[in-house]
C-alpha positions in Angstrom: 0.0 0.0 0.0 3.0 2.3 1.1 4.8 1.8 -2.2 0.9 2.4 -4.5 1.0 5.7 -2.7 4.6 6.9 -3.0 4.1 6.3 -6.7 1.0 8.2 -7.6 3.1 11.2 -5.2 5.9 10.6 -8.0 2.8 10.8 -10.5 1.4 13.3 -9.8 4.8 15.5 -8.9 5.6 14.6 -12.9 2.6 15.9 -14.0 3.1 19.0 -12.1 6.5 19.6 -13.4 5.7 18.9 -17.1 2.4 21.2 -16.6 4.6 24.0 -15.4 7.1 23.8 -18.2 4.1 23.8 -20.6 2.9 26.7 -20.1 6.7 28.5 -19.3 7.5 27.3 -22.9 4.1 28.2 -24.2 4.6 31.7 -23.3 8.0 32.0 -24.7 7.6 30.5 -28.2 3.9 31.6 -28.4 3.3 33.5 -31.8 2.9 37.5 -31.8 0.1 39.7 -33.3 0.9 41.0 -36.6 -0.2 44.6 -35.1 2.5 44.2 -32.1 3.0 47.5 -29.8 6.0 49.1 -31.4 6.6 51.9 -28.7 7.5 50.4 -25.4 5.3 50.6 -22.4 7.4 51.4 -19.7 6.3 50.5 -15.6 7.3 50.7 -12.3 7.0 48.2 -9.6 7.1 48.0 -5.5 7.3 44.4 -4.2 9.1 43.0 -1.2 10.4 40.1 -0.1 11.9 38.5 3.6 10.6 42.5 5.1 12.8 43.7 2.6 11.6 46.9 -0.4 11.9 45.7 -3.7 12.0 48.4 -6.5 12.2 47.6 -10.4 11.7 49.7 -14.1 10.8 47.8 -16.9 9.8 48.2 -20.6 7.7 46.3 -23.0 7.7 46.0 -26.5 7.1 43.6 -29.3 5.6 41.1 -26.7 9.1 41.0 -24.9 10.2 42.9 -22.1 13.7 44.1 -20.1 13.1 45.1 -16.4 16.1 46.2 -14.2 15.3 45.7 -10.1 17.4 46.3 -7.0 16.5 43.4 -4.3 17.3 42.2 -0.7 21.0 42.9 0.2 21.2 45.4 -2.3 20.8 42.6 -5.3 20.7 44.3 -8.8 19.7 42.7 -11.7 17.9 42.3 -15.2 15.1 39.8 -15.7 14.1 39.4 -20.3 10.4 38.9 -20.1 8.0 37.5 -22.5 4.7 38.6 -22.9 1.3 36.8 -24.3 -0.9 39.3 -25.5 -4.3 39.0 -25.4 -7.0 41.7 -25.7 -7.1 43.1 -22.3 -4.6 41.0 -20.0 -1.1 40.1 -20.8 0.6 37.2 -18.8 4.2 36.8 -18.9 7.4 34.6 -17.6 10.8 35.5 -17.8 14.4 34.4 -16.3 17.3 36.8 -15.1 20.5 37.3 -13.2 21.4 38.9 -10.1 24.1 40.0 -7.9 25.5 39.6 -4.7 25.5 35.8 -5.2 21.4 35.6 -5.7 22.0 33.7 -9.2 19.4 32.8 -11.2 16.0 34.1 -11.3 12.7 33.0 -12.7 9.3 35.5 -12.2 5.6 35.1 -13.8 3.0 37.4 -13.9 0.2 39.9 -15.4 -0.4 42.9 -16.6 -3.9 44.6 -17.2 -5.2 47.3 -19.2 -6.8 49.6 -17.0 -7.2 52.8 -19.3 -6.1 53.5 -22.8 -3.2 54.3 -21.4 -2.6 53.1 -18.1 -2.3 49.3 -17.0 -1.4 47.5 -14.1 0.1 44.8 -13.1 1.1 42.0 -10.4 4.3 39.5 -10.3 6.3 37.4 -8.4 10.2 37.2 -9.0 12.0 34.5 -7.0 14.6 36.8 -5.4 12.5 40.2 -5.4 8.9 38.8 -4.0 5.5 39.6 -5.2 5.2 43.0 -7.0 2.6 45.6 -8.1 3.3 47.6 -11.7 2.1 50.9 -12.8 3.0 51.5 -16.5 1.5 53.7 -19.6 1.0 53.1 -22.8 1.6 56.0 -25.7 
C-alpha cells in the first residue's frame, strides 16, 4: 500500500513539473500579433520580499520585455520577459540574473489594461517577491 501511494506522489509531482514547463515554454515560443505594440510601455514596480523593499523599471515591446530591479542585500539585476498578448490581459514569464550571489531568477505574472493608457500589473520574482506595476502606454 505504502509503495501504491509513494508512486502516484511521484505521478502526480511529474505531471506538475511537465504542466509548469508547458505553459513556461508556451509563453516564450507563443506566436505575436501581426499589429505588435511598437513603442514600449514602460512601468514601475514596489514588491518586497523576507521584510525587505523591492523596486524595479521595466519596458515592453514587441511582446518581450527588459526590467532592471534592485532586491534584498542590495541585489541588482535584469530579468528578459516574454509577454502573451491578449486583448485586455497580458501574462508573462521570464528568467534573469542577479548579484551579490542571488543567481538565477525566474518571475511570472500579469499585466492589465486599465485605461487606454494606463495598466497594471502583479508578479512574483524568486529573489525580489511579489510586486505591483504601474506602466502607460503611448
Amino acid at each position: 500500500m505504502q509503495q501504491l501511494v509513494e508512486e502516484n506522489n511521484v505521478k502526480i509531482g511529474i505531471i506538475t513539473k511537465t504542466f509548469i514547463t508547458s505553459i513556461g515554454l508556451l509563453a516564450l515560443f507563443a506566436p505575436s500579433q501581426a499589429s505588435a505594440q511598437l513603442i514600449p510601455q514602460p512601468w514601475v514596480s514596489v514588491g518586497g520580499k523576507d521584510g525587505d523593499v523591492t523596486y524595479a523599471v521595466g519596458a515592453r515591446a514587441l511582446d518581450f520585455g527588459i526590467e532592471v530591479g534592485v532586491g534584498p542585500d542590495g541585489a541588482t539585476g535584469v530579468d528578459v520577459l516574454r509577454f502573451i498578448s491578449l486583448p485586455v490581459i497580458s501574462p508573462y514569464v521570464g528568467v534573469g540574473l542577479y548579484s551579490e550571489d542571488k543567481g538565477v531568477a525566474v518571475s511570472g505574472g500579469v499585466q492589465v489594461g486599465a485605461t487606454d493608457n494606463v495598466f497594471v500589473g502583479a508578479g512574483y520574482n524568486s529573489i525580489r517577491g511579489f510586486n505591483g506595476q504601474l506602466g502607460i502606454r503611448f
